[in-house]
N, C-alpha and C positions, 0 to 999 in steps of 0.2 A: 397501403399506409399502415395499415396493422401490423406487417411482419417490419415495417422500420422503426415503429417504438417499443417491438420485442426486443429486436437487435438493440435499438438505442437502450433500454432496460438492462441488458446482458452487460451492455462495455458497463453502462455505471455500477453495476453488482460487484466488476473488477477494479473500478476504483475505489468502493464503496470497502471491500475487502480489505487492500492494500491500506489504504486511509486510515480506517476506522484502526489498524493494529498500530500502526504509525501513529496516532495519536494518542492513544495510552502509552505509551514507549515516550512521549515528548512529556506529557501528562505529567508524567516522573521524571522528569528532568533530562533523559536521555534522547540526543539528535541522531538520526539513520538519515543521511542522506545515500546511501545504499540502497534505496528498498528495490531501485532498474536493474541491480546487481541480483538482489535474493531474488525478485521474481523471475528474472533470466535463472537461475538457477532451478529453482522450483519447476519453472517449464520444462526445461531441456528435459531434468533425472525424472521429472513423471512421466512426461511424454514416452521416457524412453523405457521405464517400468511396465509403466503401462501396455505398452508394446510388445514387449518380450513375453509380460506373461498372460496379455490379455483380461487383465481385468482391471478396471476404474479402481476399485478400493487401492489395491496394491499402488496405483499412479498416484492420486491421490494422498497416499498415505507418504508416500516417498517426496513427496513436495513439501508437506508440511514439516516432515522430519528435518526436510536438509535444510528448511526455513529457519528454524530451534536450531539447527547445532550453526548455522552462522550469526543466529542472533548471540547464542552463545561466547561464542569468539568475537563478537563486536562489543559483545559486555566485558570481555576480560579485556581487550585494548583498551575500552571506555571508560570503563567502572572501575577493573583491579587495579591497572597501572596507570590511566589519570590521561593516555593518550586523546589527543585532540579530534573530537569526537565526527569531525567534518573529516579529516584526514582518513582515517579510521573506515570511516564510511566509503568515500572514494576510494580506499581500495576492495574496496567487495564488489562497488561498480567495475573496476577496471578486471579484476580477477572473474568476475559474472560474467563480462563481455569476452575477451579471451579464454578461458576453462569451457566455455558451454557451445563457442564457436568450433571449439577441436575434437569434443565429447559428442557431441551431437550429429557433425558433419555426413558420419556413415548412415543417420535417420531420415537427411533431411525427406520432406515429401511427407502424404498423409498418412493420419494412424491407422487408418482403416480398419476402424472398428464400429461396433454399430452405434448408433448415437445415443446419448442418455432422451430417458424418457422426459416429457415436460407435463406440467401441473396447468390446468387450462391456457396451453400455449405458453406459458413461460417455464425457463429453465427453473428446476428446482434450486439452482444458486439465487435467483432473484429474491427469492421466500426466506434465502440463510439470510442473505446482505440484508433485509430486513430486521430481520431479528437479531441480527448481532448487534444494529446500531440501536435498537429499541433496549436491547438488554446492555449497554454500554452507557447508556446514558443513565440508566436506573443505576446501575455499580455504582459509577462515578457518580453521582451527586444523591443516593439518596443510601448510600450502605456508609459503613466505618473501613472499606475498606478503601472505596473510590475516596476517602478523606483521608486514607492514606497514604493512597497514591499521588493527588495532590497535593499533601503534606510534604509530600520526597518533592517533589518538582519545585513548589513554592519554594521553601524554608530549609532545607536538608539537616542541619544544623539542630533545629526546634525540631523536627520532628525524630531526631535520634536521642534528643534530649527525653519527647516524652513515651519514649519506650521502643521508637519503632526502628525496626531492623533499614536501614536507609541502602544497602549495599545488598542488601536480599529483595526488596521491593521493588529497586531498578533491573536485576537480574530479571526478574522476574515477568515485569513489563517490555523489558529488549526482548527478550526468548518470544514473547505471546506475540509482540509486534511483528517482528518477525517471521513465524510462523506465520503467521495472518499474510504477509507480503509472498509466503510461500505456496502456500494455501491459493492464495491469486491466482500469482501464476499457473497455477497447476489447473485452473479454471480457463484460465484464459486457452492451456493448449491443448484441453481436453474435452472441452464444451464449445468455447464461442469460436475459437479457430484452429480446428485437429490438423493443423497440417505445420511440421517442423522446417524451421531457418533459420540463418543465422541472424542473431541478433532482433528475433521477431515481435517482441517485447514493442520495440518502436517507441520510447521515451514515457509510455505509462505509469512506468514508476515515478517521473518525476512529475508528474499530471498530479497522482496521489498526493505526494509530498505536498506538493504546492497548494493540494487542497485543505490539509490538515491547518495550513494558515491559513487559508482563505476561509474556514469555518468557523474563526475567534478559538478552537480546540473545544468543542463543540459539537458531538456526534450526528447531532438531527440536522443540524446545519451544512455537517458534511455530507452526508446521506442527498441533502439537497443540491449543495454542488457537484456531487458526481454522476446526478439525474443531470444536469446543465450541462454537461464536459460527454456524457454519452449522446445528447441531441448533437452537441457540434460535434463529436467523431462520426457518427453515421450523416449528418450533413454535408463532414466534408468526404467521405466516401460515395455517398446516392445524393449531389447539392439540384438534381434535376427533379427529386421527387417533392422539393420544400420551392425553393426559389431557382427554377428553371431561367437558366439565363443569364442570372446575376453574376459570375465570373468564373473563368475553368474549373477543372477539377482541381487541376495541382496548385492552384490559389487556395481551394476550403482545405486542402490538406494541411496548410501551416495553420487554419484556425484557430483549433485547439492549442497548439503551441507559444501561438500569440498572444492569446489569451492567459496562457499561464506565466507568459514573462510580466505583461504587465498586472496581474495579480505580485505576483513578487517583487515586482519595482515599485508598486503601492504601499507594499506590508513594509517599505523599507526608508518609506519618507519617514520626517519629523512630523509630519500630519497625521499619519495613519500611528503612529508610538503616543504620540499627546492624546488622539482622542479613544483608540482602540486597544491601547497597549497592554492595559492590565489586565487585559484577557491573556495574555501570553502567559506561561511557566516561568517566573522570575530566574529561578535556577537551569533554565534550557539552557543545554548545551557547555554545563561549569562544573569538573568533576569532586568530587568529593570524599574527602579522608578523613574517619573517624580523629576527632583530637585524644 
């Protein structure tokens, strides 16, 4: 039972990751529905760093990198030219799935390398994914700067009005979010599962996504939901070590999935906008040119 709430810990630290940079990136008013796209990236070019030259930092370091230069170019579609920020996003998913599918091919199989050490049985990721969301919710709601980041997201307008770089703040927040989703990734195929395929990701990024609305945008909240979203992945992986019995395996595998469609068919009634809505970023997803 112990080693399934390690594992269940681990997946949530990869959504917790994912999420929590995805949420400062909406925070500011910018949408990634890309992030299944960077963390497929992220995996693959660390995996495959990693491998070559043997060392974690280098994989690691190359995940986060290639995380930043596509939030990059998600910010120049999004942000400079005003392109449609869902659009935009969809193609980093589709170029993630295809580029990492062809790039990768000659890796697939494990890294075989020795495994990172663990911190009283948990992965040292479980202790970042903490503190990232503990030190994300401090920024955001108790500095001038997390006011003006949701300054950019609210108001865009009023907050270029009172001084603030509106076009540098968003940059700023896609690049981090990003990275953050890259960063994931790179967790995901160097810690919780060394072993390269195609397409191996398996819909986590949009687990993320879908959690950064299911948390109101919300760090501790999200932190919570992807503790919830890691018991159903490892349930619907080991459903004999929780509720032996209760239906196949390849029934708990859509769990999680299922669960994230109807989170999102929630967030999308007139119900959940009248009673929950002003929790959202007014300005999510609206691009913005200085007058």
């Amino acid at each position: 039972m112990w080693q399934f709430i390690v594992r269940s810990l681990e997946a949530a630290t990869i959504f917790t990751l994912a999420g929590q940079g995805e949420l400062v990136d909406q925070r500011a008013g910018v949408l990634n529905v890309g992030i299944e796209g960077v963390m497929l990236f992220g995996a693959t070019l660390g995996f495959i760093a990693a491998k070559e030259t043997g060392s974690y930092l280098v994989g690691f370091t190359v995940a986060i990198l290639i995380g930043a230069l596509l939030g990059l170019l998600h910010g120049f579609f999004s942000i400079t030219l005003g392109v449609d920020q869902v659009v935009s996003g969809m193609g980093i998913w589709i170029a993630g799935f295809g580029l990492t599918t062809y790039i990768g091919s000659a890796y697939t199989g494990p890294l075989n390398m020795e495994r990172l050490p663990t911190i009283g049985g948990l992965s040292i990721f479980v202790y970042i994914a903490i503190a990232v969301t503990v030190i994300l919710w401090f920024v955001l709601f108790r500095t001038s700067l997390g006011l003006a980041i949701r300054s950019v997201g609210e108001n865009p307008s009023v907050a270029e009005v009172s001084g603030i770089n509106v076009q540098r703040v968003r940059y700023a927040c896609t690049i981090f979010g990003s990275a953050m989703a890259g960063f994931a990734g790179g967790v995901y195929a160097l810690s919780y599962n060394p072993v390269w395929n195609y397409n191996f990701i398996m819909g986590w990024g949009f687990i993320a996504l879908a959690l950064v609305f299911f948390s109101m945008w919300n760090p501790l909240f999200l932190f919570g939901g992807a503790v919830l979203f890691g018991l159903l992945w490892q349930i619907s992986l080991n459903p004999q070590l929780v509720l032996p019995g209760l239906m196949s395996r390849y029934m708990w595998r859509t769990v999680p999935f299922l669960v994230t469609i109807l989170v999102l068919v929630l967030i999308s009634t007139e119900w959940f906008r009248t009673r929950w809505g002003a929790a959202k970023p007014e300005a999510l997803g609206t691009p913005y040119f200085k007058e």
